[in-house]
C-alpha positions in Angstrom: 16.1 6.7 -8.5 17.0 8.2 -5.1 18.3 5.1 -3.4 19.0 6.6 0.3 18.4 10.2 0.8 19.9 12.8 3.5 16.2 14.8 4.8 16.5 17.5 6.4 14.6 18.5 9.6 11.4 17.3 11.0 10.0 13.5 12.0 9.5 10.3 10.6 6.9 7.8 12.5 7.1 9.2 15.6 10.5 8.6 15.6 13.0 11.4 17.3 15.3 13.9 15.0 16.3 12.5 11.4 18.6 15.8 11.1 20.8 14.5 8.5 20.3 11.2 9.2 20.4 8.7 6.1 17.0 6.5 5.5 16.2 4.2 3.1 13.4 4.7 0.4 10.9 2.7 2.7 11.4 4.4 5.8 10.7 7.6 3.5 7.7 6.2 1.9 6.5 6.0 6.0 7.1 9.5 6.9 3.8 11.7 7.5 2.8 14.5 5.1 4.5 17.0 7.0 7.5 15.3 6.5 7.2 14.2 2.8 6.5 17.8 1.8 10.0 19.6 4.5 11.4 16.6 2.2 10.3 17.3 -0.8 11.4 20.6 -0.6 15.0 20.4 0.2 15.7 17.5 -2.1 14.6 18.7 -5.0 12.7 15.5 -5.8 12.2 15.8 -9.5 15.5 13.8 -9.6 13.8 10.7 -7.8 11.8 7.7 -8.3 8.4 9.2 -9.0 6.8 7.2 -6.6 8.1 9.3 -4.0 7.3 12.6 -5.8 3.7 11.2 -6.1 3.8 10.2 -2.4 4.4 13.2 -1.5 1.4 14.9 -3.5 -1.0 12.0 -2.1 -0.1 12.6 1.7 -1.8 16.4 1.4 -5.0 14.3 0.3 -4.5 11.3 2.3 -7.9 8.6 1.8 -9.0 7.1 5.0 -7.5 3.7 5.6 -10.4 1.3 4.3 -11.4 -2.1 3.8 -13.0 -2.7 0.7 -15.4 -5.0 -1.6 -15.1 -5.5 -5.3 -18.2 -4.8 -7.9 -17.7 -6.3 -10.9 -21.8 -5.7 -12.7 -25.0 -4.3 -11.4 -26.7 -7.2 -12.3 -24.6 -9.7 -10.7 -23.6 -8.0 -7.5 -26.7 -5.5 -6.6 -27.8 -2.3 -8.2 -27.3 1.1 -6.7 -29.8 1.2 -3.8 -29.0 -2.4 -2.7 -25.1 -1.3 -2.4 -25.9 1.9 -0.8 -28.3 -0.1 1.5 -25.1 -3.0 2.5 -22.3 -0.6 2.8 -23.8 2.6 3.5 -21.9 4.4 7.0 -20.4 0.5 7.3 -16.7 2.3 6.7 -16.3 -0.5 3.8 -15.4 1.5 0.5 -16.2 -0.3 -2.8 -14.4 -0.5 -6.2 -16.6 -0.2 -8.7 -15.5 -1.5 -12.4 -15.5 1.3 -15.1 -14.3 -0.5 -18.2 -12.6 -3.0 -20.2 -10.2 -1.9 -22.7 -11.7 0.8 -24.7 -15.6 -0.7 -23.6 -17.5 1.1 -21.4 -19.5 -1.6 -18.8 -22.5 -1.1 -20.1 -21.2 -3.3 -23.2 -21.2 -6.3 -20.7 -23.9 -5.3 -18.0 -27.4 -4.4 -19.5 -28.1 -3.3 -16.0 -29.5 0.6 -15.7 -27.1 1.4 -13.8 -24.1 0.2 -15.4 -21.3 2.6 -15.9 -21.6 3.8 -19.7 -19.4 6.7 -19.5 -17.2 8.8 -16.9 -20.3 10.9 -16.5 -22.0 8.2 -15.7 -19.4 6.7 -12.8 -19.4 10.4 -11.6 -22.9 10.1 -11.1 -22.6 6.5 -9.5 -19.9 7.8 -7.4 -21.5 10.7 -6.0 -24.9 9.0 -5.1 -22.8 6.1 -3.3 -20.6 8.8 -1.1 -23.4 10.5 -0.2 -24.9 7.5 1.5 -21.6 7.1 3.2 -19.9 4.8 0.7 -16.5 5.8 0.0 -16.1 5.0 -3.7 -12.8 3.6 -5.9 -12.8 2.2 -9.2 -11.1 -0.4 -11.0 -10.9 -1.5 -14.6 -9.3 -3.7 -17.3 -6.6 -2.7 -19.2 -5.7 -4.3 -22.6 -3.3 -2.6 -24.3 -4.9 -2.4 -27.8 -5.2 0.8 -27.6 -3.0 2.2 -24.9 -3.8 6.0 -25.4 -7.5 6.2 -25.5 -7.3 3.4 -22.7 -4.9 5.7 -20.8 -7.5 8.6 -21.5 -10.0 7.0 -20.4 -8.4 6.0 -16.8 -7.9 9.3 -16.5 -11.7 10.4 -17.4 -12.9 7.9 -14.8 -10.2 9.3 -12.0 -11.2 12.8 -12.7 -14.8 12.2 -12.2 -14.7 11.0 -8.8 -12.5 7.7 -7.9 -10.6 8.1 -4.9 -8.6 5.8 -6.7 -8.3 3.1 -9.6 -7.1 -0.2 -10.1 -5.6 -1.4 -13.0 -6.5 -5.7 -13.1 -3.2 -6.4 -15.1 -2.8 -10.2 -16.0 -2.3 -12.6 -18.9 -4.3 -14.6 -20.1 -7.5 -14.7 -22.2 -9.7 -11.5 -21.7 -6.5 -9.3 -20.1 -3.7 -7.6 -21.3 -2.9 -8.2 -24.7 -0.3 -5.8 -25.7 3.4 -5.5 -25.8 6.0 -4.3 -22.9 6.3 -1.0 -25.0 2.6 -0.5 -25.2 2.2 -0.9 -21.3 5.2 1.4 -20.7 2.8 3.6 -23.1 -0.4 3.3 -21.6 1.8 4.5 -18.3 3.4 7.4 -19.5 0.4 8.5 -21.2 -2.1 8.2 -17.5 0.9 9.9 -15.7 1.3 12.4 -18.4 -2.5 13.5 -18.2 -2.6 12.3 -14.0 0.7 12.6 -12.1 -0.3 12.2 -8.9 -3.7 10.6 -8.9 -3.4 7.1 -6.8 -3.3 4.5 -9.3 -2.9 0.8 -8.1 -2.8 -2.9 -10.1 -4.5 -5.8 -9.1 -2.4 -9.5 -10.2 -2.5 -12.5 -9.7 0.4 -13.3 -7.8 1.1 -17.2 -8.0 4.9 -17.2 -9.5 4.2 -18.9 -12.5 1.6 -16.4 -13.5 2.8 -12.6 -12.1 4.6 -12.0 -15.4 2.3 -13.1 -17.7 1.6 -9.4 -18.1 4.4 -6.6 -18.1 4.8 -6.2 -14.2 7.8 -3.8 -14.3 6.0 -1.8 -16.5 3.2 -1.4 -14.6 4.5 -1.0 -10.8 6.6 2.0 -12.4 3.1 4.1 -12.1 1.7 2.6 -9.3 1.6 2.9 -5.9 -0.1 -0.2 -4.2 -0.1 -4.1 -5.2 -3.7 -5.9 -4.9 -2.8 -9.2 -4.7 -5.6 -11.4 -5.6 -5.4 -14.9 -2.9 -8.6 -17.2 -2.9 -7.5 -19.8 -0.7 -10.1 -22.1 -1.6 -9.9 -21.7 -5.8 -6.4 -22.1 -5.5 -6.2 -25.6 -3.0 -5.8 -28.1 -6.0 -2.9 -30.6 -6.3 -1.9 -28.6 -9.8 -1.7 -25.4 -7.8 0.4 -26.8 -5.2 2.7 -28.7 -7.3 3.4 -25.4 -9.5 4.1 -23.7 -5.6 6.6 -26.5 -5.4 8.1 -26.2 -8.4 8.9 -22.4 -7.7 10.5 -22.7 -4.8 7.4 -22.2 -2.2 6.8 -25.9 -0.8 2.8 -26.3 0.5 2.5 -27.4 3.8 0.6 -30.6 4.6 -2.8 -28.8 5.3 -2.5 -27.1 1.5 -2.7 -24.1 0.5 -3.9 -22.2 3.3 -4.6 -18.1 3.7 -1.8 -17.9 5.8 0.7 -19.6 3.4 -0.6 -17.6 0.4 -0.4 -13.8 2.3 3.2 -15.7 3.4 4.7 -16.4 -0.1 2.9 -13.0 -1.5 4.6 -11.0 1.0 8.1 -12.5 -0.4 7.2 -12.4 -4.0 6.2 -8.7 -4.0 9.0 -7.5 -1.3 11.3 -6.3 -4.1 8.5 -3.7 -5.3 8.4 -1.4 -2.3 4.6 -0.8 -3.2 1.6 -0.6 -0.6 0.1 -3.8 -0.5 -3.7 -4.3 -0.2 -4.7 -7.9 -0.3 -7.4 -9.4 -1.7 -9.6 -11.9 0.0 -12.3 -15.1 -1.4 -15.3 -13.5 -0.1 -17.1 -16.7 -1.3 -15.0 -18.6 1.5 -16.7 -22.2 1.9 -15.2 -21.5 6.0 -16.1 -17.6 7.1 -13.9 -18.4 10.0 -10.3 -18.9 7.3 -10.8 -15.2 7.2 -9.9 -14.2 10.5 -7.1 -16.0 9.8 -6.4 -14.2 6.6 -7.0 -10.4 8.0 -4.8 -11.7 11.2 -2.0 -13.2 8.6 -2.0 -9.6 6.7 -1.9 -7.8 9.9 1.0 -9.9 11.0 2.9 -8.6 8.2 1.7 -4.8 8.3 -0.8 -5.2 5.5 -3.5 -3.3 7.4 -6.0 -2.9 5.1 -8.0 -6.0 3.3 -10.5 -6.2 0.7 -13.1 -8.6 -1.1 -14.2 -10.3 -4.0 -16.8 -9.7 -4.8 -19.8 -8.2 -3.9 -22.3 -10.5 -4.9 -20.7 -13.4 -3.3 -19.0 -12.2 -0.2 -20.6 -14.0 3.1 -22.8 -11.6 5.2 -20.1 -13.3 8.1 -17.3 -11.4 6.3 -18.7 -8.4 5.5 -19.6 -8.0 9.1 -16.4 -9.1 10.3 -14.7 -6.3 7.9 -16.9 -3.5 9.6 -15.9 -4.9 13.1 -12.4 -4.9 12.7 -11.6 -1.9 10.9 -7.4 -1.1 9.9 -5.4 0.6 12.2 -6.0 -1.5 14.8 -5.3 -5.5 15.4 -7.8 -8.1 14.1 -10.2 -10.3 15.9 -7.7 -13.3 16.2 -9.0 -16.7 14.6 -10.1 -19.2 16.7 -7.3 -21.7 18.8 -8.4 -24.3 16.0 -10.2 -23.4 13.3 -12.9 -24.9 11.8 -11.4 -27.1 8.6 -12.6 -25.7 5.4 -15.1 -28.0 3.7 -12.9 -27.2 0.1 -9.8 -27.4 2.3 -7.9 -31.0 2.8 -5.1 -32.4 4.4 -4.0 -33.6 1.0 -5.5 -31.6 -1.6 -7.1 -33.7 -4.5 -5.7 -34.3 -7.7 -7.4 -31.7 -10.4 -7.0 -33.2 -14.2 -6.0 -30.0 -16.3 -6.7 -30.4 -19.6 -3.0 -29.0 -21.1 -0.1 -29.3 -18.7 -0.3 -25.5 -18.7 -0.6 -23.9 -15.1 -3.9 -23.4 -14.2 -5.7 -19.9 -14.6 -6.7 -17.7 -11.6 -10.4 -18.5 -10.7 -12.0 -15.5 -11.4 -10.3 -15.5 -15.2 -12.4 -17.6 -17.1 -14.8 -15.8 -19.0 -18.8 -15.9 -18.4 -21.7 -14.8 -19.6 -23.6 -12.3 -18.1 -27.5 -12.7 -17.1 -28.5 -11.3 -20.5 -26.1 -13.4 -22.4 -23.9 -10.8 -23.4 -20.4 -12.3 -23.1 -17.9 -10.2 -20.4 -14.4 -10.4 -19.8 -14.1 -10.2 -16.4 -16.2 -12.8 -15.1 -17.1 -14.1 -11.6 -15.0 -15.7 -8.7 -18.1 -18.3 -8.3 -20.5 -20.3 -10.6 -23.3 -19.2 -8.6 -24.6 -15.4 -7.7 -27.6 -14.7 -6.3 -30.5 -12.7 -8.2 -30.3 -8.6 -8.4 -33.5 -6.9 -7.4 -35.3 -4.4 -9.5 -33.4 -1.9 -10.2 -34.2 1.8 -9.2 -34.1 4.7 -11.1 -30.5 6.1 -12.1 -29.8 9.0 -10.1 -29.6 11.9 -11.6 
């Protein structure tokens, strides 16, 4: 680890002269290419944390700020040509899931154009860019077999992804390994990938962030995707389990605002970009102006979706309006109460006095029937059209 560093020469932010001038990790992490690289350089960074060395590699390449939308299966959340058609020049990039453990989509999603191979997302990837949709990827990692799993990452990151999310969480179709198999799925992606950008998606409720190995995980990432649903999460069992760690609910329940709030706290201690992730099913489209405006508050410039096939037309367009790098259309003086929203939230029965699982955890069925392990944030989705042919 570097801790604080002496760089010498050049700017950071704007800022005047850092000429020997001491600055912490996250003022370094701000500094623009030119700086990371004059940094780089005279530090001999091999010695630090290599989240800085792979900062540094990243910056020469540096994706486009960008809001973004989840896609979980062609035949839940549009094929090709519908996508291409929703998001096409809207500057909305999509993340598009690869696989699950050592499956392939196309075990799940009988869709044509499910991803069935890295070839395959290659192909996906290039026809959605060159309709102007910038293209990510995200998958499931299980650690059963960390390796090929780690191999496979790396296929799909060297076909095309901008980037890839790792959805790393407990519980029943997530991660399944040990600490030491996560610490070996890591070293074997940054082994064949140093410097690729590789991000994890959690769930970030206290008494679930460690169901999986979080240290592990953060030690090869760069950016957090905490996933907040503001209305899945407003029941009284969520909110007494925020009380019981520490984070008392307000009176109105458990709000966007008070979810980016206790997020930002809970993840302050990682030093990672943070890209939150939004209900795009939002009973109220109006809760996320409050959302984007909460993030922006807090620096968290860029915001993205789930999912897809649910997301409100109201959101989507509100995404392309308000574009990061500059601030949000503010929410309205007093917003519209959520119809799942209440002043005192209503009393869910659980069935075990466990804590309750993230919404979009339990698994489904796909339209065919074939059981997936990543299911929906919603019950209902609406109907894919016919599907075109693959592209080539």
């Amino acid at each position: 680890m570097c801790g604080v560093v002496a760089v010498q020469g050049g700017r950071v932010g704007g800022g005047g002269s850092i000429l020997e001038r001491n600055i912490t990790r996250r003022r370094f992490l701000a500094g623009s290419a030119i700086t990371l690289g004059a940094a780089a350089a005279s530090l001999g960074l091999s010695e630090c944390d290599p989240a800085l060395l792979r900062r540094v590699e990243q910056a020469k390449h540096p994706n486009p700020p960008a809001h973004s939308v989840w896609h979980w299966q062609f035949s839940s959340d549009g094929d090709l040509a519908s996508l291409a058609q929703r998001l096409g020049g809207s500057g909305i990039a999509v993340l598009i899931k690869t696989h699950d453990g050592t499956d392939w989509m196309s075990k799940y999603d009988t869709h044509p154009d499910a991803i069935s191979s890295a070839q395959r997302f290659a192909n996906v990837a290039a026809y959605l860019e060159e309709r102007g949709v910038p293209v990510h990827a995200w998958c499931v990692p299980k650690g059963v077999d960390p390796d090929r799993e780690a191999q496979m990452a790396a296929d799909v990151l060297a076909a095309g992804a901008r980037s890839l999310v790792l959805d790393v969480e407990g519980g029943s179709g997530f991660w399944v390994g040990t600490n030491a198999d996560a610490a070996r799925y890591g070293a074997t992606l940054r082994q064949i990938d140093p410097f690729a950008r590789v991000d994890i998606s959690i769930d970030p409720r206290p008494w679930r962030i460690y169901l999986a190995p979080m240290d592990e995980f953060v030690a090869i990432c760069d950016g957090i995707w905490p996933q907040l649903y503001w209305d899945s999460f407003n029941s009284q069992d969520n909110v007494d389990h925020y009380n019981a760690a520490g984070y008392p609910v307000p009176s109105t329940g458990i709000t966007p605002e008070f979810l980016v709030d206790v997020t930002v706290q809970i993840l302050a201690r990682y030093e990672r970009w943070t890209m939150p992730v939004g209900q795009g099913a939002s009973a109220d489209p109006s809760l996320w102006a409050r959302f984007a405006h909460r993030c922006w508050e807090h620096g968290l410039v860029e915001t993205s979706a789930w999912r897809l096939g649910v997301t409100r037309a109201e959101i989507l367009q509100y995404l392309r309006d308000n574009p990061p790098g500059r601030e949000p259309k503010a929410p309205p003086p007093t917003p519209t109460p959520s119809t799942s929203r209440s002043a005192t939230p209503t009393k869910t029965k659980s069935p075990t006095k466990t804590p309750t699982k993230t919404p979009t955890k339990t698994p489904t069925k796909t339209p065919t029937g074939t059981p997936t392990p990543t299911p929906s944030a919603t019950a209902a989705v609406p109907t894919a059209a016919p599907p075109p042919p693959p592209p080539p």
